[in-house]
N, C-alpha and C positions, 0 to 999 in steps of 0.2 A: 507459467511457472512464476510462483514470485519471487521478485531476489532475495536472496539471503542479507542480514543488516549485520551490521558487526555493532553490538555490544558496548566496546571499550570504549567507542565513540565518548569524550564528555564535553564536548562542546554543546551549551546551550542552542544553539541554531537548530540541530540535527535531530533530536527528536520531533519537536513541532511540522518542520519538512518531511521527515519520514512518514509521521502520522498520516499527511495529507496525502503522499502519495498510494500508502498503500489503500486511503480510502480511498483514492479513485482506481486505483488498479481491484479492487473491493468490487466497485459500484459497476464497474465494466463489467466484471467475470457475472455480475448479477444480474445485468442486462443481457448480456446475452444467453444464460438460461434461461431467461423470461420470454426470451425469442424463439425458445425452441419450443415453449407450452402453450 
């Protein structure tokens, strides 16, 4: 599941970190598809 992100966030920090994270929680959930084929 991936987390939910809140929005109202305006801190510049928090987008750039969220990005990355959800690229690797991204790149996980795509690796292991790639492991089932």
């Amino acid at each position: 599941m991936l987390p939910s992100i809140s929005i109202n966030n305006t801190s510049a920090t928090y987008p750039e970190s969220i990005n990355e994270n959800n690229n690797d929680e991204v790149n996980g959930l795509v690796q292991e598809l790639k492991n089932h084929f």
